[in-house]
N, C-alpha and C positions, 0 to 999 in steps of 0.2 A: 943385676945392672945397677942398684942403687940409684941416686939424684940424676939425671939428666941434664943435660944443657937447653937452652932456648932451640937451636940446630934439630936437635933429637924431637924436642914438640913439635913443631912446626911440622917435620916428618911423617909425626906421628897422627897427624890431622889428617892425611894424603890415604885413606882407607876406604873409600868406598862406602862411604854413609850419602843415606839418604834426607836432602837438605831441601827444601822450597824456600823462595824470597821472592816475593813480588807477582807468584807465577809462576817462577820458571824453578828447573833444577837446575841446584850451583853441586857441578861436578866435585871442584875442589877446591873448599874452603878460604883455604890460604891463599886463593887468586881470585877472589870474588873483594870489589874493592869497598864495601862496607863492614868486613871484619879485618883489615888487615890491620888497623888502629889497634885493635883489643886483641889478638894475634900477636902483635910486636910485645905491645903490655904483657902480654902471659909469657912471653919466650923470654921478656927482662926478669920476670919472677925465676924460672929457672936458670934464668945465669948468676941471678945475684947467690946462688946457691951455691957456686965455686968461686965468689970473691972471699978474699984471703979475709977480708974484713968481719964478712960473715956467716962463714962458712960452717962455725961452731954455735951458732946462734940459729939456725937454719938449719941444720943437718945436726944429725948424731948416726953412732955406729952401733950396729943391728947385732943385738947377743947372735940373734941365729943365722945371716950372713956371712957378718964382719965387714958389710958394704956401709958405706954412710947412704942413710936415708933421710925422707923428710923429716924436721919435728912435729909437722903440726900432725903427724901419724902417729906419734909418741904415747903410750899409754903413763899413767900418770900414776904414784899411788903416795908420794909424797910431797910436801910443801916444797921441796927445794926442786923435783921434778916437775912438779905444776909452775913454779914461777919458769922454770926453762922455755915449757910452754910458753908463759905470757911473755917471756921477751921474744920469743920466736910470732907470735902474734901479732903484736905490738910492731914488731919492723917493718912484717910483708904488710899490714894494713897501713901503713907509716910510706913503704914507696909507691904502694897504690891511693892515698890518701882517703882513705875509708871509701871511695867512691864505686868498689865493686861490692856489691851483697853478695854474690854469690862467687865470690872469690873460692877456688876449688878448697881454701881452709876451713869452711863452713861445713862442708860434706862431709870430711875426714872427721871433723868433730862430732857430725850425728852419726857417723859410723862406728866411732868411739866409745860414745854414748849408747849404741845399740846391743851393743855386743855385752858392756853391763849392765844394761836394762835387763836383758832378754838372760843374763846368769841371774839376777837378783829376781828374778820372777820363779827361777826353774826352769827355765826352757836351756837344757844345756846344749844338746842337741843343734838347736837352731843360734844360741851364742857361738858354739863352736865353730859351725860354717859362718860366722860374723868374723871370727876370731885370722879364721882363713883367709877371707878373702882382704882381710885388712895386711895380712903378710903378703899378698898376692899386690894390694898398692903398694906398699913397702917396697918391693923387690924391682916396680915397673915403672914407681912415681906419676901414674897418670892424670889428668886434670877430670876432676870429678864432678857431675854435678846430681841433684833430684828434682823431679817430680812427685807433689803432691797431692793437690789441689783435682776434685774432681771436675766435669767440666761443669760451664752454669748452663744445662737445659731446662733447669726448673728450681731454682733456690727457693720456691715456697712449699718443696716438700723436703719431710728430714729424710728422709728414705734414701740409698744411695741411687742414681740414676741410671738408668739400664743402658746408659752411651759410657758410663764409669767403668773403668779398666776393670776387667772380671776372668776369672780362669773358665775356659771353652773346652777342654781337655787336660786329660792325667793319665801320663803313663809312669813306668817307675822310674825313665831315664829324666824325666820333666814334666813341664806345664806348657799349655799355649794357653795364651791370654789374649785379650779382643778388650779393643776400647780407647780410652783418653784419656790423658792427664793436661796437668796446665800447673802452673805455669812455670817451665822450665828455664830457668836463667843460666846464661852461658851455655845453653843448650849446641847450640850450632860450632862451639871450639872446644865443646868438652870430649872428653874420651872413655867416661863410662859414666854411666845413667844408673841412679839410686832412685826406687820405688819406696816411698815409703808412706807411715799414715797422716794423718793431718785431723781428721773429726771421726770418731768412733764409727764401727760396725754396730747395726742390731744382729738380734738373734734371727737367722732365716738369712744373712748377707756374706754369709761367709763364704762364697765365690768371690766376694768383694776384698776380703780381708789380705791381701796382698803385701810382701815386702821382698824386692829382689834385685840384681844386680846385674844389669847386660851394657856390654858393647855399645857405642855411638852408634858404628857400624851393624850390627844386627839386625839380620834379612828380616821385611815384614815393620821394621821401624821407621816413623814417615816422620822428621824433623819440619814443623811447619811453623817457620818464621815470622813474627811480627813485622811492621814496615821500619824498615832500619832507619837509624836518625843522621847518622855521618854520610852527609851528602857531597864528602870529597872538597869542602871549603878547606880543611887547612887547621894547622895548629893554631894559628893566631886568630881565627873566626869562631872558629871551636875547637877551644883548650881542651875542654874534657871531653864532650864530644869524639873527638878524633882519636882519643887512648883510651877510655874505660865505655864504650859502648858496647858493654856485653850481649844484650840481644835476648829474645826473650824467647818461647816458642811451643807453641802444645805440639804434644806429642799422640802421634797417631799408632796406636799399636795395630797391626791389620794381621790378625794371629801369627804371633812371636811367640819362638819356644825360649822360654826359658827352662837351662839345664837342671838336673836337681840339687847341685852342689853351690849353684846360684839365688835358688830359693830359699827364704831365710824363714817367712815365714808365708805359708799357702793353706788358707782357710782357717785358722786358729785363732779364734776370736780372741780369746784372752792375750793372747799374745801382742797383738794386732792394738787392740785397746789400751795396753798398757807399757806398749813401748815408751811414749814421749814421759806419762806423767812418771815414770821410775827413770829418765834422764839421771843421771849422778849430776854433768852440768859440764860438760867438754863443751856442746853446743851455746849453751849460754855467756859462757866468758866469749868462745870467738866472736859473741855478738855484740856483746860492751866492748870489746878491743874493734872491732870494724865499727861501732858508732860512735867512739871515746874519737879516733883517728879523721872521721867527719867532721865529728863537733872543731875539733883543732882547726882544721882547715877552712870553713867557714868564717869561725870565728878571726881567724889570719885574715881572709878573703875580706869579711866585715872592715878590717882594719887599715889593711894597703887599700883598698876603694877611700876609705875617708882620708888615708893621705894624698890619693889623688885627685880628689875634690876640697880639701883643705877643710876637712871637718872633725881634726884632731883635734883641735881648741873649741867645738861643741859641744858642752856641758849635757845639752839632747845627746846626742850622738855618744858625746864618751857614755854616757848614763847607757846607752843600747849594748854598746860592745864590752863593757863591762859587766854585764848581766851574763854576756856568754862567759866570759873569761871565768868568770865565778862558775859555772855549769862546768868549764872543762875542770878545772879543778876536782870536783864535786864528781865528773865522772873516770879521770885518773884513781880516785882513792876507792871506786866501786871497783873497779880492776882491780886491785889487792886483794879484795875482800871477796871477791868473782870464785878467784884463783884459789884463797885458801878454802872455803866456800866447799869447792868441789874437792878437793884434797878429803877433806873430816868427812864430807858423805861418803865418799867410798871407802875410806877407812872404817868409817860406823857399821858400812854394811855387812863390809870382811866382819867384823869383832861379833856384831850380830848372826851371822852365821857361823864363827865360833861357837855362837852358846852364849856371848855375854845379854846380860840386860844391862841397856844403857838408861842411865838416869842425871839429868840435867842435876847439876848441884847448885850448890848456893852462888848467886851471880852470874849462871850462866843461863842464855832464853830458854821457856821450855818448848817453845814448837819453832822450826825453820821456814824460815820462809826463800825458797832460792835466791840468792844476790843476783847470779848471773840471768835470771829470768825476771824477776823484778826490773831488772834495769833495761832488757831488752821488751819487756810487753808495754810498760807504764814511763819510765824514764827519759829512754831515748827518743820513742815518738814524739814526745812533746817540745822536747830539746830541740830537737833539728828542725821540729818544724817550725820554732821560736827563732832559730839560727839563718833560716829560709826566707823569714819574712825582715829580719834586721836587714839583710845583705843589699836589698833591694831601698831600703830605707834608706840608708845614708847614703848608698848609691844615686837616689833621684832619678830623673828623668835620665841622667846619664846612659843608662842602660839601656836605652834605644839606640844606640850607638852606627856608624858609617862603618863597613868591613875596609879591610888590609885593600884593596884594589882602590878602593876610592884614595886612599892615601897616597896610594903610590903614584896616582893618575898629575905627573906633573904640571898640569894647569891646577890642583888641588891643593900638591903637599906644602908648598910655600903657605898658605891660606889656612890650611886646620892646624899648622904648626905657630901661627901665629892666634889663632884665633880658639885652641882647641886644649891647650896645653894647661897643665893644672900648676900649684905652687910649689916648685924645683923639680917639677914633674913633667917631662919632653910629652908632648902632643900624642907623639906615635907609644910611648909605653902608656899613658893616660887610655890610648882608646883600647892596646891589648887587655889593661886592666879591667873595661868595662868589658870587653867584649867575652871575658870569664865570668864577671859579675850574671851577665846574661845567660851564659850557656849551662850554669850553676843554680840559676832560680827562672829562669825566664823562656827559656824553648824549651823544647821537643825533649832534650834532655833531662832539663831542668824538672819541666812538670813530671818528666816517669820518673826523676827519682824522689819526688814530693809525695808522690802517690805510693809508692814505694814504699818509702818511709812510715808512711802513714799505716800502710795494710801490713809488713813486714812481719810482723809475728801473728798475724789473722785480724778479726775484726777486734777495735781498742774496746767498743763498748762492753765484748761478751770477754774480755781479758781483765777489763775494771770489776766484771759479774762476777770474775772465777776468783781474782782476788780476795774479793768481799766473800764469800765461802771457804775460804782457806782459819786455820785452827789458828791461827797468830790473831785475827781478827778478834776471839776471844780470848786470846790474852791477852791484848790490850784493855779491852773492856772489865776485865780482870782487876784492871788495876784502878779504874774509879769503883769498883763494887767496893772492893777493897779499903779504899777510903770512905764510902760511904757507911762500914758497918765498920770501920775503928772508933 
């Protein structure tokens, strides 16, 4: 089949998964009126897939096909195929304005990631069924998402929790598994569900140690929706709101077989364990290019609000959004560097399983530190949530804003168009403007994706820990020892 059309997803929604919201079951997706916003949003991703514009940026042709498929499914092994990547990143984060996390490009990329994780460990076996079923999106283009995250019925033990997704049974055809995951994003429009780890197994948990790949639709899966935020107000009430509210949802396993050719990895601690930290780094650049594509938009958002309050000529104010502008800067050039980044690790790896010894030469660092993970655990939290609190700054009280009805209410519009309007700025674009300023830091949306942001790669503090233990940290130190005994 190769790339799909929007037509084709939207279709493809129409299976017979099992969905809760509010209480009730939603039969069918696509006709439940708080996903049809983020529904339309996904069907424009696959259409923009057959515009002439960027059809080659978006897609490439499949050695083992000869179908065009996605890029962001592209395996990489050199600079000039890793930048392909990053333009192909770069665009779908660019017309969703960084505002989905868990845009189906994120999955593909830990699925990318897993398959050379799990070869550079040894596990070829379980790479190879990685290897597969990555041909198996390829050929179907489905919208992917994961679960990680176990639940919280006790975070003051490290133990895994006995409500945590766990295998109940083993035959040779498969597993059934029992239990929860959380927190699945785009769970409710996605089309295949990725298990994967998040905080290590102990020895004794290896029921726990889980990584696998099933159907939306698969019997025994209980899709259990968070309270939706698009309450049917409208594009002009809620701009983003209304298109990128992907939805969030733990996932109830009530004994689901998973196949064996589906199981990646079932009770192998090591495996389990060291999938994330041998990442090459596919997952990390989609995460600098989906927060680089935030920062922009923000920082725009910072900017059109101060022209519609007329605070382009404050020296405060320029001083705020200028601060961003330097960060986008700052993080376009981490994108480069993401991308090549991940290119030289998995080239390193190949040469080292050659037989080479690799040895840093003169001028070059001697330990790495990931680009693309640096920027996504320490960088971009801090950035957006600097970008989060400007927007509202220069915005002002603005942001309490009158909706699109009061406007229209002709005893009104003569009145806020005279009394509401900013400098060369019409009343009614003034309050659409604020009424994004709002939906972008100030509700329902605004605060999940604050929080979001904030949690998005786990907790900041035990991410600032893991840095501070990382082998660059000594080589920095390295370098005043170094002055101290010349």
């Amino acid at each position: 089949m190769g790339i799909r059309t929007g037509a084709q997803y939207r279709e493809g929604l129409r299976d017979g998964r099992t969905v809760y919201v509010n209480g009730d079951v939603v039969s069918d997706v696509t006709e439940y009126p708080a996903f049809k916003g983020i529904i339309t949003t996904m069907a424009g991703l696959y259409d923009a897939q057959h515009d002439e514009r960027y059809l080659d940026v978006l897609s490439y042709v499949s050695a083992t096909t000869g179908e065009r498929v996605s890029t962001t499914l592209m395996p990489a092994r050199t600079a000039e195929e890793m930048n392909a990547r990053l333009r192909c990143e770069y665009l779908r984060t660019d017309l969703t304005y960084g505002l989905m996390g868990r845009i189906p490009d994120f999955v593909n990329a830990f699925v990318l990631d897993s398959a050379e994780s799990l070869a550079y460990m040894g596990k070829h076996e379980a790479a190879a069924k990685v290897r597969e079923y990555l041909e198996f999106l390829r050929a179907n283009d489905l919208a992917t998402t994961h679960a990680l995250i176990d639940p919280q019925s006790d975070r003051s033990k490290p133990d895994a929790p006995q409500e945590a997704l766990q295998i109940v049974h083993e035959t040779p055809e498969g597993i059934t598994v029992r239990g929860a995951r959380m927190l699945s994003t785009l769970a409710p429009v996605a089309e295949e569900i990725v298990v994967g780890p998040f905080v290590p197994r102990r020895p004794g948990e290896e029921k726990f140690a889980l990584v696998f790949a099933i159907p939306a639709n698969t019997p025994g899966l209980k899709i259990v929706c968070r309270e939706p935020y698009d309450t049917g107000s409208g594009e002009f009430d809620q701009p983003l709101t209304s298109r990128f509210e992907e939805g969030d949802a733990i996932l109830i396993f009530d004994d689901v077989f998973v196949p064996r050719d589906r199981v990646f990895v079932g009770g192998d601690l090591d495996a389990y364990n060291g999938l994330l930290p041998n990442f090459p780094g596919y997952t990390g650049l989609q995460s600098a290019v989906r927060g680089t594509a935030k920062l922009r938009f923000l920082t725009g958002l910072a900017g059109v609000v101060a022209q519609a309050n007329g605070r382009t000529k404050s020296p405060r104010h320029q001083e705020e959004i200028g601060e961003l502008v330097g960060y986008v800067g700052v993080a376009e050039g981490l994108l480069q560097g993401a991308a090549l980044d991940c290119a030289r690790q998995i080239q390193a790896r190949e040469r080292r399983q050659a037989g080479e010894t690799l040895t840093p030469q003169p001028g070059e660092p001697l330990q790495d530190t990931p680009i693309g993970l640096s920027a996504t655990m320490v960088f971009f939290p801090h950035v957006l949530a600097r970008a989060v609190d400007v927007v509202p700054m220069v915005a002002g009280s603005g942001v309490i804003a009158m909706t699109e009805k009061d406007f229209n209410n002709p005893e009104l519009t003569g009145l806020l168009e005279r009394f509401m309007h900013g400098p060369d700025f019409p009343a009614e674009r003034r309050l659409q403007v604020m009424r994004m300023a709002w939906d972008a830091t100030g509700g329902q949306f605004g605060s999940r994706q604050a929080l979001y942001e904030r949690l998005y790669s786990g907790d900041p503090v035990g991410n600032r820990l893991r840095f501070f233990g990382m082998p660059k940290r000594s080589e920095c130190e390295d370098l005043v020892l170094r002055l101290l005994t010349s």
